[in-house]
C-alpha positions in Angstrom: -6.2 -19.5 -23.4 -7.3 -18.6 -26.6 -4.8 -17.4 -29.3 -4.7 -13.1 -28.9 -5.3 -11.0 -31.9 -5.0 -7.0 -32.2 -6.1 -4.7 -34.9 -3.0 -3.3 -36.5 -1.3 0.1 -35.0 -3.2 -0.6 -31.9 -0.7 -0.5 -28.6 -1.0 -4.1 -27.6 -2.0 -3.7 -23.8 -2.2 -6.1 -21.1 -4.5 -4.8 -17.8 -4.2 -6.2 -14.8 -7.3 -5.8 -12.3 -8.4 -7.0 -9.1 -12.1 -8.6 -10.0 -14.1 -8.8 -13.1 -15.5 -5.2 -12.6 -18.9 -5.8 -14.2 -22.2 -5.2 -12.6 -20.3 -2.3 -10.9 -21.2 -2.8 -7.4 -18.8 0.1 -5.7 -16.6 3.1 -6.5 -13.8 1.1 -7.1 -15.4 -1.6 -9.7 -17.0 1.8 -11.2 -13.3 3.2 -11.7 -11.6 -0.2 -13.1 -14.8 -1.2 -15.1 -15.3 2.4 -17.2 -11.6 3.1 -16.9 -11.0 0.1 -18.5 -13.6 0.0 -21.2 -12.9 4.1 -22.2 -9.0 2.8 -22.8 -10.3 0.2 -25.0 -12.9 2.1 -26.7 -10.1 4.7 -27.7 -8.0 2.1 -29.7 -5.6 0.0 -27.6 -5.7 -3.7 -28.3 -6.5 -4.5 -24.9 -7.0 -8.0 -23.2 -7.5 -8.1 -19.1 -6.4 -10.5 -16.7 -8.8 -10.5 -13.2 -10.3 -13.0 -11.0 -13.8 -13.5 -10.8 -16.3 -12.0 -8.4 -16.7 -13.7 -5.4 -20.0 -12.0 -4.9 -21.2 -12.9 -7.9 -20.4 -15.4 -11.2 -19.1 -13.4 -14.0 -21.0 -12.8 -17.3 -18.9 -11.5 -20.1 -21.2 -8.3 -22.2 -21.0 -8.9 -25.8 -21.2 -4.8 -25.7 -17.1 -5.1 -24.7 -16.4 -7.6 -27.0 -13.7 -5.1 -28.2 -12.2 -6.6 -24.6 -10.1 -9.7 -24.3 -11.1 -10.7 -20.8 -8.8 -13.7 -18.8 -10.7 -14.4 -15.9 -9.4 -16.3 -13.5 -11.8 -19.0 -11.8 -11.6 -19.7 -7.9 -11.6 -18.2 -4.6 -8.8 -16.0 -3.1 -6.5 -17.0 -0.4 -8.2 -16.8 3.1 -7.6 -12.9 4.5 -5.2 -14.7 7.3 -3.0 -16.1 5.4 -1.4 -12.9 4.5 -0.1 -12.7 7.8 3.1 -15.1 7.0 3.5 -13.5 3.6 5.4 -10.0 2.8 2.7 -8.7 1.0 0.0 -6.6 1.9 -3.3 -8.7 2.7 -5.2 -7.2 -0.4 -2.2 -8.2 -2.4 -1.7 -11.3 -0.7 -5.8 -12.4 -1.3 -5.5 -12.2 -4.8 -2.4 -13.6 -5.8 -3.4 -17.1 -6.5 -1.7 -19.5 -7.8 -4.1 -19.5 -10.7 -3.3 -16.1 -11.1 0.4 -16.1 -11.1 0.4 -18.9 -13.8 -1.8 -17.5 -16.0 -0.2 -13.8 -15.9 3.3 -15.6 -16.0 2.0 -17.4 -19.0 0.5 -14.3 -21.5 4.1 -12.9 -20.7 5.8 -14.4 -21.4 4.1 -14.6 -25.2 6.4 -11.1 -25.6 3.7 -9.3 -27.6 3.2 -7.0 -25.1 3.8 -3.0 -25.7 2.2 -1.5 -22.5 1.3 -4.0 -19.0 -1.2 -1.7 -16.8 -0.9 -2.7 -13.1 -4.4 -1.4 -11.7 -4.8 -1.2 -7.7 -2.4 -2.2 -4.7 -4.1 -5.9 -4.6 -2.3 -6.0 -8.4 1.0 -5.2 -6.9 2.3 -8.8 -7.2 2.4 -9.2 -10.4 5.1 -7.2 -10.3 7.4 -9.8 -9.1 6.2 -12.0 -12.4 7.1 -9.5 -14.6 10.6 -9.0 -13.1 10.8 -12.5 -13.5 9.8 -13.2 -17.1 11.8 -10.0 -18.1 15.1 -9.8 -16.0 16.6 -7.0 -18.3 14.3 -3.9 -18.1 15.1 -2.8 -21.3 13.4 -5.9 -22.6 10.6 -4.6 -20.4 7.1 -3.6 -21.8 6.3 -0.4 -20.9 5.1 -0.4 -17.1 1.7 1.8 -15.9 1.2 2.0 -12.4 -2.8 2.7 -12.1 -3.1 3.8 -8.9 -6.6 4.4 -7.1 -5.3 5.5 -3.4 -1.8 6.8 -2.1 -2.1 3.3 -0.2 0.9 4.7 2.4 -0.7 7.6 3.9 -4.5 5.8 3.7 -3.4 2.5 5.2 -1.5 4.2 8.1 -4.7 6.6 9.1 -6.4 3.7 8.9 -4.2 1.9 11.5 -4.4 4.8 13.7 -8.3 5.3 13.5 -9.0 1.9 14.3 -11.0 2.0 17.3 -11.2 -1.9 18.0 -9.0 -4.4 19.7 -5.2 -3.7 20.2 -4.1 -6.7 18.2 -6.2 -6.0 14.8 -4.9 -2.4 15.5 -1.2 -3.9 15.2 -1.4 -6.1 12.5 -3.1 -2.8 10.6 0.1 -1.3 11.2 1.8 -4.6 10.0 -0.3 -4.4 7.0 0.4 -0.6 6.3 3.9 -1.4 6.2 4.5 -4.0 3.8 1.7 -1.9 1.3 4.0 0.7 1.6 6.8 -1.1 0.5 5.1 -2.6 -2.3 3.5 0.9 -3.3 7.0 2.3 -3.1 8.1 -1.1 -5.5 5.4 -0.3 -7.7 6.3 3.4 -8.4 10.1 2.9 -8.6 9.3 0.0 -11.4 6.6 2.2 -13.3 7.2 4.2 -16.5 4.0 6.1 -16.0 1.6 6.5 -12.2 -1.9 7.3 -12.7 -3.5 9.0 -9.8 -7.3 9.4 -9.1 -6.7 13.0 -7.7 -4.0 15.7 -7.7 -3.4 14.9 -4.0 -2.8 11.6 -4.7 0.0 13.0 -6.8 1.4 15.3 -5.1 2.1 12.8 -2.4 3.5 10.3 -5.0 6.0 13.2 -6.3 7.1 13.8 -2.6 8.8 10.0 -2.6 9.1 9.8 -6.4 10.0 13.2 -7.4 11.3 11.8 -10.8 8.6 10.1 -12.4 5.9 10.9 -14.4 2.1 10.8 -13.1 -0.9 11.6 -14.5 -3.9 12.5 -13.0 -7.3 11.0 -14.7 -10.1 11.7 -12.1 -13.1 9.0 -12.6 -15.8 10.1 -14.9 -19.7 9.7 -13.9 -22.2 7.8 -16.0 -25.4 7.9 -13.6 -28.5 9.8 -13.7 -28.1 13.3 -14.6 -31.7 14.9 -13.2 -32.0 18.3 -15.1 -33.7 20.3 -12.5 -34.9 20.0 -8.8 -36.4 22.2 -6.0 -35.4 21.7 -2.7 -39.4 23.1 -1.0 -40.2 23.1 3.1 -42.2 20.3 1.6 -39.0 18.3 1.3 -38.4 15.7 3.6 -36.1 16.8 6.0 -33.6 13.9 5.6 -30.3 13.8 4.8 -27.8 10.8 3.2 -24.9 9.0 3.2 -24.5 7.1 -0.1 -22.0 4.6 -0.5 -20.8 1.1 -0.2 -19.1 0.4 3.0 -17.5 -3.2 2.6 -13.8 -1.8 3.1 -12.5 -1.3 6.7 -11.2 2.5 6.0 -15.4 3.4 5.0 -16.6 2.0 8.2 -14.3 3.0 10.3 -15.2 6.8 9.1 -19.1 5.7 9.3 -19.0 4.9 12.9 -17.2 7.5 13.9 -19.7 9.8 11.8 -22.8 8.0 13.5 -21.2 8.4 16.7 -21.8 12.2 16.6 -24.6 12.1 14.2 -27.1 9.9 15.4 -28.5 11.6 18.6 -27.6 15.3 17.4 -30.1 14.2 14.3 -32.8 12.5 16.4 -32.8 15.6 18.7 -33.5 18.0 15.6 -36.1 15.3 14.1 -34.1 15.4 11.1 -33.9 11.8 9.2 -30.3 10.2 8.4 -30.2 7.4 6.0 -27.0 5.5 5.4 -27.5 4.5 1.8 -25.4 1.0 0.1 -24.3 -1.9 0.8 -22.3 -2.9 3.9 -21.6 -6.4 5.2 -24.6 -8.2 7.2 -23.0 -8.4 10.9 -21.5 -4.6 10.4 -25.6 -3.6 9.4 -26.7 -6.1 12.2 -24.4 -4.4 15.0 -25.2 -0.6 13.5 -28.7 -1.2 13.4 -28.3 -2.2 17.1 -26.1 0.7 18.3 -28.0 3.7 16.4 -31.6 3.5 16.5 -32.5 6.0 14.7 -30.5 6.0 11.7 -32.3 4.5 8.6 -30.1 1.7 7.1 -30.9 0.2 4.0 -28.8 -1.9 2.4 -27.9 -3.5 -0.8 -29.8 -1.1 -3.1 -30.1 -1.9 -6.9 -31.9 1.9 -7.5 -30.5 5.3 -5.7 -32.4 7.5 -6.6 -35.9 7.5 -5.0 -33.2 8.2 -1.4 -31.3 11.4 -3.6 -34.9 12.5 -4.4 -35.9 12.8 -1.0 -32.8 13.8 0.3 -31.9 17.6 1.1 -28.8 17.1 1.6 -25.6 14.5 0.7 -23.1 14.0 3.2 -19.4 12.4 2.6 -18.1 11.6 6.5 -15.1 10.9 5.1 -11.7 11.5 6.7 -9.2 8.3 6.3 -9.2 6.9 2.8 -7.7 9.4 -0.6 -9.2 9.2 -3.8 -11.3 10.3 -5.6 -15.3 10.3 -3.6 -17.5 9.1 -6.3 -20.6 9.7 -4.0 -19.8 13.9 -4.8 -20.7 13.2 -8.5 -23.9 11.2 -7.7 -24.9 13.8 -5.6 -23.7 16.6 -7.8 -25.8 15.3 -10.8 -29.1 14.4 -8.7 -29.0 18.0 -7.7 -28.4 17.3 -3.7 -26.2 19.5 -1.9 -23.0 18.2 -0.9 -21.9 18.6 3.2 -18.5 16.8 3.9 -15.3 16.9 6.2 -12.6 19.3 4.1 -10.1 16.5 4.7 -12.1 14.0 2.5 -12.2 16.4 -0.3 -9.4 17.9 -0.3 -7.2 18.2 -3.9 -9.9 15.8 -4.8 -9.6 17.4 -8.6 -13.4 18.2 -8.7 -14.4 21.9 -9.8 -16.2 22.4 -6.6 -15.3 25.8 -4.1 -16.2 25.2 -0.3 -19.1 27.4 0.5 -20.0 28.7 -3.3 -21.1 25.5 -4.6 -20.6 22.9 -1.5 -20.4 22.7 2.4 -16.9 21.9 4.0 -16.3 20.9 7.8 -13.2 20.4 10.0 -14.5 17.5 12.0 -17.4 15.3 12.4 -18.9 17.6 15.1 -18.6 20.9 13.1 -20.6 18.9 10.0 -23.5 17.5 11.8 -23.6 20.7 13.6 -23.3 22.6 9.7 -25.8 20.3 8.0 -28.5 20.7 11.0 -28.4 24.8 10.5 -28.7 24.3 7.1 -31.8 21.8 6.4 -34.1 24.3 6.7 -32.6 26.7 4.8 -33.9 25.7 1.2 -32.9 29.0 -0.7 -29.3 28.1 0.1 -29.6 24.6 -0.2 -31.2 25.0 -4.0 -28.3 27.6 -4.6 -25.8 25.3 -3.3 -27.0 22.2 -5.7 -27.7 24.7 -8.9 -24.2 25.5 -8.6 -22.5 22.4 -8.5 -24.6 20.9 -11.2 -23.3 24.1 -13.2 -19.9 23.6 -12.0 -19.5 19.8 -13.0 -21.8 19.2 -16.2 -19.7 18.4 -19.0 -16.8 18.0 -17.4 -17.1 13.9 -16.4 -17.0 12.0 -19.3 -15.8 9.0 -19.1 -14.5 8.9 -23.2 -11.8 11.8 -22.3 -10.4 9.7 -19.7 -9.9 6.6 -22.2 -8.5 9.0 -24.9 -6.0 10.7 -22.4 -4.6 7.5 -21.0 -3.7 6.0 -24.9 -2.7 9.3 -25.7 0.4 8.9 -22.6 0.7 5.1 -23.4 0.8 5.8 -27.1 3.9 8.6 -26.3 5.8 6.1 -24.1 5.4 3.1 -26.6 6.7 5.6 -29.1 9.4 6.7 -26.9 10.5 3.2 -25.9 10.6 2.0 -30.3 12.9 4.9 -31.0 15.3 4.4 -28.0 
């Protein structure tokens, strides 16, 4: 590895992320990648150690050059092979033995001030820095970045599972030992970000003493200025996402389960928007016939155009829903389960400026009495976009994080 070099006064930061998060396929590599960049752009000296993509081969952007980027080369362990080890699988996948080295190694170079631990599937690192740094007072200061309260999501996720008993019990497995490690991660941390204020309030439930800090994702998509919804509309509705993780899909079937004939009957069009795994697109396109699937998409927003409506099905998974703000900002109204939105730390009121449900039933039913209401669905998008702009940059969120890091690095120099 090359030798590292930092701009003087800079907090010298090491980030730990899952995957190189650049092209941003998904909410999560949208979170790491801008998260990560806004931090740097601030002013901490920042180098990041990932694996590469296994979808695609990495190319480093001479526009983050400001970036030191490690990334490590080879494939992750085989999803099985977690089964033997105590960590959680998406822990387990990532923790190569390339990995571990080359963490253990820019560690033990002790010119650390902050180590950022970004994402559950990060969470064994935190074994290597115990180990290169048995006294915690020798310690770098230790972020948590969280992007889920990975305890309460992995458990609803066991217990949503609709599939075969023994997948349904090693969920459970799974759920336990990501709790543990969650909890590890917490206890260890000087400072937990959260996505949400739920997320953080459920933190503070186990962890009542430490500090957490809520930095809710930014948006940097199209930002369409003005819209009218007309009876010329389509009358179509979407669901926009990326559905590769089990907790999305899960939520999607059970969403298409209700929606599909209760849409067909009104002759209203769904379209499930992003990318999903082949054989999971294969076996929906089978089942429900007459929902639109597309795909891997590279371009949005000719669906948000003809869209009257944005719907977020989402019950199991926390976090934050990116899919509001690219509704939000394409000026489509938003129709989704209260559950999934919940202390989601958006500035959006049910029923003023978006459309909450209980259940799946209750939103298909909602959006169907809506579609042709067009006054009330141009009211609904005006005032969301009124609501949200200005308030998503993703430079605030880089300036708050170095502002904490900055206070604890100061705090730790003067102990």
């Amino acid at each position: 590895m090359n030798e590292l070099s930092f701009a003087e006064g800079m907090p010298r930061c090491l980030w730990l992320t899952r995957q190189y998060p650049f092209p941003s396929t998904a909410g999560d590599l949208i979170y790491s990648g801008r998260l990560i960049q806004s931090f740097a752009d601030a002013g901490a000296g920042l180098t990041v150690l990932c694996n590469e993509r296994s979808d695609m081969p990495h190319t480093l952007d001479d526009s983050r050059s400001v970036i030191q980027w490690k990334v490590i080369g080879g494939a992750l362990r085989r999803p099985l092979s977690s089964v033997l080890s105590t960590l959680p699988n998406v822990a387990h996948r990532s923790a190569t033995p390339a990995a571990v080295a080359a963490l253990s190694e820019l560690l033990r170079r002790s010119i650390w001030d902050v180590v950022l631990i970004e994402h559950l599937g990060m969470g064994w690192a935190l074994d290597v820095v115990n180990r290169v740094f048995p006294d915690r007072r020798q310690r770098p200061v230790l972020v948590y970045v969280s992007e889920n309260h990975e305890e309460t999501t992995r458990f609803r996720m066991a217990r949503n599972y609709g599939g075969n008993l023994l997948t349904r019990a090693m969920l459970h497995v799974d759920a336990n030992k990501a709790t543990y490690l969650e909890r590890a991660l917490v206890t260890a941390a000087d400072l937990v970000t959260t996505t949400t204020p739920a997320d953080a309030a459920l933190f503070a439930a186990t962890h009542p003493d430490k500090q957490y800090l809520t930095i809710t994702p930014g948006y940097g998509g199209r930002v369409v200025s003005t819209r009218l919804i007309t009876r010329d509309s389509p009358r179509r509705a979407v669901v926009l996402g990326s559905f590769d993780w089990l907790a999305k899909q899960i939520d999607l079937r059970e969403f298409l389960e209700t929606a599909d004939g209760m849409f067909a009957a009104a002759r209203v069009e769904l379209h499930v928007v992003g990318r999903a795994p082949a054989p999971l697109l294969d076996r929906l396109r089978s089942r429900f016939q007459t929902t639109t699937f597309s795909g891997p998409v590279q371009d949005t927003s000719g669906y948000l155009d003809g869209a009257r409506i944005g719907i977020v099905p989402e019950r199991t998974g926390h976090g934050f829903k990116l899919k509001v703000l690219d509704y939000v900002f394409n000026r489509v109204p938003v129709g989704a389960l209260h559950e999934g939105v919940l202390g989601m730390g958006i500035p959006l009121a049910p029923d003023d400026n978006m459309l909450t449900y209980p259940d799946m039933s209750a939103l298909c039913r909602g959006v169907l009495g809506i579609i042709d209401d067009v006054h009330r669905l141009n009211q609904l998008q005006q005032s969301a976009f009124r609501k949200c702009v200005g308030e998503f940059a993703w430079e605030s969120r880089g300036v708050r994080l170095l502002e904490e890091v900055g206070r604890l690095v100061a705090a730790r120099k003067a102990a």
